[in-house]
Kinemage of the C-alpha trace (Angstrom):
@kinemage 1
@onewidth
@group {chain A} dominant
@subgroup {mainchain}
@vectorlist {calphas} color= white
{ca unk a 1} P 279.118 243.014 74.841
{ca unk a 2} L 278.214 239.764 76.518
{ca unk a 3} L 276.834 240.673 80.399
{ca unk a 4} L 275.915 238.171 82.775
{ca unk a 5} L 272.672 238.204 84.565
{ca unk a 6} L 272.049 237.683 88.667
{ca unk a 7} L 270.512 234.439 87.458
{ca unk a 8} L 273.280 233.341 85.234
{ca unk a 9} L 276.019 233.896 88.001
{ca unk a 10} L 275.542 231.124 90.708
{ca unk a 11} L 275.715 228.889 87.519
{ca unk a 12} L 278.900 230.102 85.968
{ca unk a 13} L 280.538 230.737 89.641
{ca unk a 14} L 280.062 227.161 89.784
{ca unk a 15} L 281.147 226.123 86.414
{ca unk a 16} L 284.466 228.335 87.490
{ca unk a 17} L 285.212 225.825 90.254
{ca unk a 18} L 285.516 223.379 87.425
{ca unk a 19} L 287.928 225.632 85.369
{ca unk a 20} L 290.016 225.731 88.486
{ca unk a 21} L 290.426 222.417 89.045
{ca unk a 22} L 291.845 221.790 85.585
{ca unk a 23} L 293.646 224.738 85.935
{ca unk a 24} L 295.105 222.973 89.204
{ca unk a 25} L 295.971 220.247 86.857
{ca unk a 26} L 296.992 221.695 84.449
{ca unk a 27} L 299.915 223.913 86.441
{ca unk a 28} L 300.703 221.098 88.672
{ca unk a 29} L 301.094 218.732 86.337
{ca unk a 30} L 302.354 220.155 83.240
{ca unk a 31} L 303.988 223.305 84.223
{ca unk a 32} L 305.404 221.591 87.535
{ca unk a 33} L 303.623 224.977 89.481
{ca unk a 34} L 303.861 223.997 93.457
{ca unk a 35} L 300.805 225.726 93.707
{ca unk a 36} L 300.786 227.000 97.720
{ca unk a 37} L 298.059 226.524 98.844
{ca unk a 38} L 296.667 223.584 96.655
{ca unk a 39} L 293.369 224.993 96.627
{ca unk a 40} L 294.170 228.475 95.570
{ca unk a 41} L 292.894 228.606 91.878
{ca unk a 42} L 289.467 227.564 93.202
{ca unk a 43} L 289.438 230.965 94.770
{ca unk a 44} L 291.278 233.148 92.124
{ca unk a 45} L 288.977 232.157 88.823
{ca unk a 46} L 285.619 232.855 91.382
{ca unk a 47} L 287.109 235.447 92.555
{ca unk a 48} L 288.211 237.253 88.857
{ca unk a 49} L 284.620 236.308 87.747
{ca unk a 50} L 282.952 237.936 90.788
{ca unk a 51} L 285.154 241.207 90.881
{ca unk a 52} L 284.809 241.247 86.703
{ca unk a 53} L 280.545 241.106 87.878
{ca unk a 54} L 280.235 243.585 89.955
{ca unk a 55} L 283.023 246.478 87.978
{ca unk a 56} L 283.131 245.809 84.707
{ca unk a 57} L 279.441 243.865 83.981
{ca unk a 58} L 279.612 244.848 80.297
{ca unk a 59} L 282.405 242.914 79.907
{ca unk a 60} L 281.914 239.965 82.588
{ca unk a 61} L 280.692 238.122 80.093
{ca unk a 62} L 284.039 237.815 77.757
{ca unk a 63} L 285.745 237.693 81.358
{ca unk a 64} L 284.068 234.065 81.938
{ca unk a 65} L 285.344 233.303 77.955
{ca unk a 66} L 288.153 234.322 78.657
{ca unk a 67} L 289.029 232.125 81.785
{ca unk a 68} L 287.318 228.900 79.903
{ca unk a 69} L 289.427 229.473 76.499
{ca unk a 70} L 292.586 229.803 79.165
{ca unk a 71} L 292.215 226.301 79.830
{ca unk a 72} L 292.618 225.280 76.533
{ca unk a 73} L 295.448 227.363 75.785
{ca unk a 74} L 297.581 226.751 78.591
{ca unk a 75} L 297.246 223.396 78.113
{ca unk a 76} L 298.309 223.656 74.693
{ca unk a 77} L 301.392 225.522 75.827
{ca unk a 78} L 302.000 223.330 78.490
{ca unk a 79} L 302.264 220.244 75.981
{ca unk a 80} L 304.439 222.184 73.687
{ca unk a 81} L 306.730 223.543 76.093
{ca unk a 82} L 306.964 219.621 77.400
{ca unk a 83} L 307.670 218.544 73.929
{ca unk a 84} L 310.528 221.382 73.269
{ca unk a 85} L 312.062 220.383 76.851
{ca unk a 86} L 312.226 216.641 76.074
{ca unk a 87} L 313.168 217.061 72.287
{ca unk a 88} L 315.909 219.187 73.658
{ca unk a 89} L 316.979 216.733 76.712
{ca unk a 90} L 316.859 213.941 74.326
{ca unk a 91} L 319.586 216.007 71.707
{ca unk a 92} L 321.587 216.702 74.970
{ca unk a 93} L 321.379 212.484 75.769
{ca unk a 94} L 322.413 211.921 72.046
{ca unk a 95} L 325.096 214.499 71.555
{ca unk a 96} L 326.376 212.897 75.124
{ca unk a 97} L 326.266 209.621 73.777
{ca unk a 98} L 328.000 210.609 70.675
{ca unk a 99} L 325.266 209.715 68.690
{ca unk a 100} L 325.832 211.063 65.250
{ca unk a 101} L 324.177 214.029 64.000
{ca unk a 102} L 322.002 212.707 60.786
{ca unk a 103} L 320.597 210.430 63.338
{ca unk a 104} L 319.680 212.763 65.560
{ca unk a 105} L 318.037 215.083 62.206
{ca unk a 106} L 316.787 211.811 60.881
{ca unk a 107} L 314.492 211.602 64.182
{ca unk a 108} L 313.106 214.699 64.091
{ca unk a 109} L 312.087 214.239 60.442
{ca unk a 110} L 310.449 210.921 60.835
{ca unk a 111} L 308.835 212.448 63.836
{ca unk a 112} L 307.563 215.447 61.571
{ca unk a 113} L 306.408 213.031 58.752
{ca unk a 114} L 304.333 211.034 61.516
{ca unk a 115} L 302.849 214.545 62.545
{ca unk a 116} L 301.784 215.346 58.959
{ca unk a 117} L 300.382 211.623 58.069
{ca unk a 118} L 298.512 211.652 60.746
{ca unk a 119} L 296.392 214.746 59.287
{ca unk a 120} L 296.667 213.210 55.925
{ca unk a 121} L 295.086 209.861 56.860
{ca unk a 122} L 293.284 210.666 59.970
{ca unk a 123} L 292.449 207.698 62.180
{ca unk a 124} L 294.484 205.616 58.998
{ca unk a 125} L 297.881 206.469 60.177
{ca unk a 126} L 297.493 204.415 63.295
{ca unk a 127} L 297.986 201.562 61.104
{ca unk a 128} L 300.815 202.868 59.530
{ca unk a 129} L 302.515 203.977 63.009
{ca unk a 130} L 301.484 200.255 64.010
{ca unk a 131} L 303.310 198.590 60.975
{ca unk a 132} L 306.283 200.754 61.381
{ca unk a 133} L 306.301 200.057 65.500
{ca unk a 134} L 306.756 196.361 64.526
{ca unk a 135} L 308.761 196.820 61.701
{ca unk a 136} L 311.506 198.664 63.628
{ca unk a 137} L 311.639 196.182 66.304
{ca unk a 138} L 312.728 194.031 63.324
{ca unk a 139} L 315.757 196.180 61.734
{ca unk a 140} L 319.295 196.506 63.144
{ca unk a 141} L 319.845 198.156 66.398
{ca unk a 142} L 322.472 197.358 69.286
{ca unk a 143} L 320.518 194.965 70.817
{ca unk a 144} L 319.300 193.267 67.563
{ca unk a 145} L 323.393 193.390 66.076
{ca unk a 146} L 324.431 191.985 69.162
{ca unk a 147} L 321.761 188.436 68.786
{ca unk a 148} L 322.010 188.465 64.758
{ca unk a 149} L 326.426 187.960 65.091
{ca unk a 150} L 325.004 185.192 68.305
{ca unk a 151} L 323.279 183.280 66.351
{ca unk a 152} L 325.844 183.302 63.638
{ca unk a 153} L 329.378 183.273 65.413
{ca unk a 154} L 330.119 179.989 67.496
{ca unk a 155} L 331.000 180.370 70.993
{ca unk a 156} L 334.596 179.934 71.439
{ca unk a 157} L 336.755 179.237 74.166
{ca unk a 158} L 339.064 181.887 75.970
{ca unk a 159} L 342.484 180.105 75.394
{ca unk a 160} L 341.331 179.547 71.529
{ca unk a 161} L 339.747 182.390 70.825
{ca unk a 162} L 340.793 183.723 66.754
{ca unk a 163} L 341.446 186.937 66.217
{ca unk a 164} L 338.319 189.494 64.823
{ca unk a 165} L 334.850 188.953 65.588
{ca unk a 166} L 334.473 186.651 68.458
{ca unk a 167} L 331.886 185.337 70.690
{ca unk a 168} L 332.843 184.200 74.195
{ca unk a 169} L 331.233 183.431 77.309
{ca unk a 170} L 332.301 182.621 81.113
{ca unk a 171} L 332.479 184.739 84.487
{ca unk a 172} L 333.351 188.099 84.854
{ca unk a 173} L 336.198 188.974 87.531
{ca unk a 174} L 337.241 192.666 89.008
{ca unk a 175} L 340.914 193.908 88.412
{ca unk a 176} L 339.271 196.499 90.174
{ca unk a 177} L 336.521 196.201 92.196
{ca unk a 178} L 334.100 199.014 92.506
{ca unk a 179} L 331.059 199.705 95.163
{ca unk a 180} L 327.744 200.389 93.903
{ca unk a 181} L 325.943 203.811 95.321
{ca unk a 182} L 322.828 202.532 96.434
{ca unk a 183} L 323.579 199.260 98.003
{ca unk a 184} L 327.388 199.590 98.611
{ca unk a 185} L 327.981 196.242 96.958
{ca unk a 186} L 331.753 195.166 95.371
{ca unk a 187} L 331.188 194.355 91.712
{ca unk a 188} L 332.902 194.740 88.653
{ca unk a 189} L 330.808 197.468 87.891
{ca unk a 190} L 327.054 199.077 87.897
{ca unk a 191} L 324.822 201.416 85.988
{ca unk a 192} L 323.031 203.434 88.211
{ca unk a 193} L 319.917 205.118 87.079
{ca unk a 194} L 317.423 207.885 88.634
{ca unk a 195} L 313.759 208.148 86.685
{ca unk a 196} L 311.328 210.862 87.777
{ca unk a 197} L 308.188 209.294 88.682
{ca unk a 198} L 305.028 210.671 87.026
{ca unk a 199} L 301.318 209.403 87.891
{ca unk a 200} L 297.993 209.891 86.500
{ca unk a 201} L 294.658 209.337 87.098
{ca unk a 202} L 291.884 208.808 84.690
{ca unk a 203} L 288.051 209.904 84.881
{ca unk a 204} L 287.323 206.182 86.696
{ca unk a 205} L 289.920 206.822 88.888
{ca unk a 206} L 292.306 204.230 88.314
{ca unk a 207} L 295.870 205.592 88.119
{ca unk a 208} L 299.079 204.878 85.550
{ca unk a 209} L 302.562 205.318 86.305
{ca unk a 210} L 305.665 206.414 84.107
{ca unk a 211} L 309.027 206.713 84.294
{ca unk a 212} L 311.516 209.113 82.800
{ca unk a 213} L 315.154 208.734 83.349
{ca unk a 214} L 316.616 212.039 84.281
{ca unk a 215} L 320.271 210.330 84.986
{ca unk a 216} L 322.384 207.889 84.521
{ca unk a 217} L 325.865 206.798 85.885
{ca unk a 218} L 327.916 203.897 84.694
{ca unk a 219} L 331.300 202.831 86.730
{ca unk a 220} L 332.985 200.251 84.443
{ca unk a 221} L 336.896 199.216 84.550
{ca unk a 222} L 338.953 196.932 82.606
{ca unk a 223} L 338.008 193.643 83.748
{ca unk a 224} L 338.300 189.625 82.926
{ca unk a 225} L 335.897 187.330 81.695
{ca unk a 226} L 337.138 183.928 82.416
{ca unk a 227} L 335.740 179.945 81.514
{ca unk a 228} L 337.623 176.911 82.329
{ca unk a 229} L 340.768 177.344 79.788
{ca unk a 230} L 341.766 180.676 80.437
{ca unk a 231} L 340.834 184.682 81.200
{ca unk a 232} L 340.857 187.858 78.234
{ca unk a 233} L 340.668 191.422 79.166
{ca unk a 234} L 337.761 193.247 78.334
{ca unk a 235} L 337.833 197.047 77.453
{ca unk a 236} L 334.424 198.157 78.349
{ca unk a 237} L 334.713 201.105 76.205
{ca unk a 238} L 331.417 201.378 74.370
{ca unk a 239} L 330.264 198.183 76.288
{ca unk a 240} L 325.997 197.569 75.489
{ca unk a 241} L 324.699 195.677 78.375
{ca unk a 242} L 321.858 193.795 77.048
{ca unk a 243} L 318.842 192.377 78.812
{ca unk a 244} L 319.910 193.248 82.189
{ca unk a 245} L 317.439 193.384 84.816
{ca unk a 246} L 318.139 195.940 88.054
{ca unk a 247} L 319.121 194.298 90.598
{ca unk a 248} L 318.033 197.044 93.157
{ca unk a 249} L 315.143 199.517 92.757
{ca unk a 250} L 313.575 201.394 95.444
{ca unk a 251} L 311.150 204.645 95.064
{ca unk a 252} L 311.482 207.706 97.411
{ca unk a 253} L 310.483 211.774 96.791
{ca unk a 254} L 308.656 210.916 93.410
{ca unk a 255} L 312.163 209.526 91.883
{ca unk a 256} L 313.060 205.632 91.347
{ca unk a 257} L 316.380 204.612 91.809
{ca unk a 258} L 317.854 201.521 90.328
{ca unk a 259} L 321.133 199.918 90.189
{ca unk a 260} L 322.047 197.405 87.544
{ca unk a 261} L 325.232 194.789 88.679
{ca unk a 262} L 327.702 193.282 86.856
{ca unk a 263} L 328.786 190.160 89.045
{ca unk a 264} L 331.358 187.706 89.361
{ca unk a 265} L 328.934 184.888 89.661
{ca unk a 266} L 326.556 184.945 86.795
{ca unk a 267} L 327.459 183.687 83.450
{ca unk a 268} L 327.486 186.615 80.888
{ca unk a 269} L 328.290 186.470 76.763
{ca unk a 270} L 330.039 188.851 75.110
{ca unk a 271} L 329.904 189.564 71.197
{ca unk a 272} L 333.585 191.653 70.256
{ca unk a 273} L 336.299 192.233 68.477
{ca unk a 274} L 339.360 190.142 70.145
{ca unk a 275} L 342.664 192.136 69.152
{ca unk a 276} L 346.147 191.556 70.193
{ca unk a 277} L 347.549 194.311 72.633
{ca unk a 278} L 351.277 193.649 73.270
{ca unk a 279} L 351.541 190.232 74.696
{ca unk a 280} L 348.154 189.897 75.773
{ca unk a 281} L 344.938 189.277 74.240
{ca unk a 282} L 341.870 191.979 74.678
{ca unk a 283} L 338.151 192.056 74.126
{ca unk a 284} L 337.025 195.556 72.538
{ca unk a 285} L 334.318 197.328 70.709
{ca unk a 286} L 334.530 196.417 66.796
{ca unk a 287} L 334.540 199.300 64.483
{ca unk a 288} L 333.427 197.837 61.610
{ca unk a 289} L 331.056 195.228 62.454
{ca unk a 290} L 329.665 198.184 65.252
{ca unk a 291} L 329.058 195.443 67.569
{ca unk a 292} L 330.060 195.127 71.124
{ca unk a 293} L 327.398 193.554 74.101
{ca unk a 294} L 327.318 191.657 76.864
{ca unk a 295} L 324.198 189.847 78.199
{ca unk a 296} L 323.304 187.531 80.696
{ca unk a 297} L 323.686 183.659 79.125
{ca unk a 298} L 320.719 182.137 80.214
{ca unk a 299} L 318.778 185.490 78.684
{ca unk a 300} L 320.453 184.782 75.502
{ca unk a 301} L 319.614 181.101 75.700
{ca unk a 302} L 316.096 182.006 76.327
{ca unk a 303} L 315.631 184.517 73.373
{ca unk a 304} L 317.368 182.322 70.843
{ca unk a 305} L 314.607 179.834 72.614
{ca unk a 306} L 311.804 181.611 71.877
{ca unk a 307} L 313.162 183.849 68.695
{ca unk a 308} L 311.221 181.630 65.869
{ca unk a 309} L 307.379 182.067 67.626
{ca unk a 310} L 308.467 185.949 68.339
{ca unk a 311} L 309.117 186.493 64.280
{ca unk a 312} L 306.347 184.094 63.390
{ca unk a 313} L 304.070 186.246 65.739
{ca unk a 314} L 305.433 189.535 64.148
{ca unk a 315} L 305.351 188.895 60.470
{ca unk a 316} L 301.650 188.134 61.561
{ca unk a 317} L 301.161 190.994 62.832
{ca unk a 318} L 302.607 193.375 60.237
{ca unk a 319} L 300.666 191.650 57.581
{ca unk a 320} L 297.280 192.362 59.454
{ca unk a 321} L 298.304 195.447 59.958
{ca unk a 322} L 299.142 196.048 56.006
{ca unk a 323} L 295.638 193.872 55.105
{ca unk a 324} L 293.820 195.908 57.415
{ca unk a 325} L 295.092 199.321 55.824
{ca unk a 326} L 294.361 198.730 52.376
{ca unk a 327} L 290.603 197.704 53.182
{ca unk a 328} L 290.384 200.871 55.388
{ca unk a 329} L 291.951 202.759 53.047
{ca unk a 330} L 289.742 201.363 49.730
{ca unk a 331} L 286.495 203.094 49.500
{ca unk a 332} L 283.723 200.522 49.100
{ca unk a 333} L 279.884 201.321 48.053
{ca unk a 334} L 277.347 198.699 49.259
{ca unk a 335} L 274.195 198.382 46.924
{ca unk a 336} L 271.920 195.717 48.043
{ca unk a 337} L 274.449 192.425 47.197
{ca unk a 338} L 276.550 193.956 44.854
{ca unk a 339} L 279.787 195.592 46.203
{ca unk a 340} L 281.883 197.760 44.413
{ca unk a 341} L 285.789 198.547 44.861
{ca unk a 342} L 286.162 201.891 43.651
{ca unk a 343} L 289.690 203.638 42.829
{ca unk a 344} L 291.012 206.204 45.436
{ca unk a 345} L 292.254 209.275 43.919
{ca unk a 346} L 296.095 209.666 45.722
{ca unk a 347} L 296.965 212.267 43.775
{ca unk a 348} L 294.468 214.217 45.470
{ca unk a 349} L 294.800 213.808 48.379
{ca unk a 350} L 298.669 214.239 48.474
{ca unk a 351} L 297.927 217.778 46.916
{ca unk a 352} L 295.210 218.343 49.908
{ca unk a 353} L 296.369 220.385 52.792
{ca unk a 354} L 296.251 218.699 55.824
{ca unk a 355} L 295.607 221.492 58.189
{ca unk a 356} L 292.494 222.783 55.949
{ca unk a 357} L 289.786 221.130 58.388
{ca unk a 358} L 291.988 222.352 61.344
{ca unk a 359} L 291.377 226.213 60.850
{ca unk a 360} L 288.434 226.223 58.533
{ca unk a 361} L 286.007 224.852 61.566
């Protein structure tokens, strides 16, 4: 058994104060504990060590390995009970949003395969999680859709305007007006968002702040867009507001609260299918093209402004990224001026196991 000495414990009573504060941390923090009072744990883990001293000093040894091991642990429960929580809150947002399934699968998979490369490769999968960053901000998504058919379709006029995939662009006005929650202001309609405010603070002591969104309301009718020849109904059923900025945001009882406003005075574009309904002429989401977004015109104007440096700037980057991989990844031997490119073996490491310098340290 491992005792501890009358000399030893002033040292290790100490060295519990420092347990205790990351146990603080660690229960605060990741657990979301509202620990009562704050300081409590710096008198429990003394206390346990003291009481563990004086009745059981055999054992008050594996009593002090004990509470620094628990540190570890619970933060390693902490990170995975955080990770279940979110993975499952993010399935909840999808299923909500009527996100299909085999995305949803497809996710989790890519997320596993970045979990495994990164023991394959080590500090080498960066670069691969840094090429695929950049590549994905390059491949099709709503926003993405929405300014590839831009730059393609022209910008037609309302009383012109053929029927399919059409791009138009004027003023939105209310058939209904609706009043926005935070600032009780008419508009068309609003997205109103609430993000939990989390802050941290490093060893220096400078502090970081993030956001996650814990809800979300939208209040969107049937409404006009209209230019100088004419109005169209829109049918804001699966409606992607793109590159809007909030127009409100205040913070308050570690939440954020923002409202974003669609206007009747700011010139918008919208990218949809125009279909005739009856006698009238409607804007609504496109099933096959999957394409239907509105965004503020001079933010469109602006991106298609800057677009050309933006892919210049990340083809750059992806092929440093790529360059910089394969040198990493290519062992080289050094012998006084000569240098020599040697041949890695993939095969075996693809048959390695990844986890074998995990539990054989």
């Amino acid at each position: 058994m491992f005792e501890i000495t009358f000399e030893m414990l002033p040292f290790l009573l100490l060295f519990c104060l420092g347990i205790a504060l990351f146990h603080t941390f660690i229960l605060s923090g990741i657990f979301n504990v509202n620990l009562k009072p704050g300081w409590i744990m710096f008198v429990i883990d003394p206390a346990i060590l003291g009481i563990a001293f004086f009745f059981f000093r055999k054992e008050s040894g594996i009593v002090f390995i004990a509470l620094f091991l628990s540190v570890f642990a619970m933060a390693i429960i902490g990170m995975i009970k955080n990770g279940i929580e979110s993975t499952v809150d993010s399935f909840k947002e999808q299923r909500k949003n009527k996100t299909p399934v085999w995305k949803i699968i497809g996710g989790g998979l890519l997320a596993l395969l970045g979990y495994l490369a990164f023991f394959y490769l080590g500090i080498y999968s960066f670069f691969l999680i840094f090429f695929v960053i950049i590549l994905s901000s390059m491949l099709p998504n709503n926003k993405n859709r929405f300014y590839f058919y831009q730059r393609t379709l022209p910008t037609s006029t309302i009383k012109s305007v053929a029927m399919g995939l059409a791009e138009i662009s004027g003023k939105a006005k209310a058939i209904q007006p609706v009043i926005s929650p935070d600032t009780y202001t008419p508009c068309v309609g609003y997205i109103y968002t609430v993000d939990e405010i989390h802050t941290t603070r490093d060893d220096d002591g400078r502090t970081s702040t993030s956001y996650h969104e814990i809800s979300r309301k939208t209040d969107l009718k049937n409404f006009y867009i209209e230019d100088e020849t004419g109005k169209i109904e829109i049918v804001p059923a699966q409606l992607q507001w793109i590159n809007f900025s909030p127009t409100h945001s205040r913070e308050g009882g570690g939440k954020r609260y923002q409202e974003y406003i669609l206007d009747e005075k700011t010139d918008f574009l919208l990218i949809g299918q125009a279909f005739y309904e009856g006698s009238n002429t409607i804007l609504r989401f496109d099933e096959g093209k999957k394409v239907f977004g509105i965004a503020p015109l001079d933010i469109v104007n602006f991106s298609n402004k800057w677009r050309p440096l933006k892919l210049r700037a990340l083809t750059a980057l992806a092929c440093i990224a790529v360059f910089a991989a394969i040198i990493l990844f290519t062992p080289i031997t050094i012998n006084g001026t000569k240098i020599t490119i040697e041949q890695r073996n993939w095969k075996e490491v693809l048959k390695s196991n990844p986890f074998e310098s995990i539990f054989n340290r």
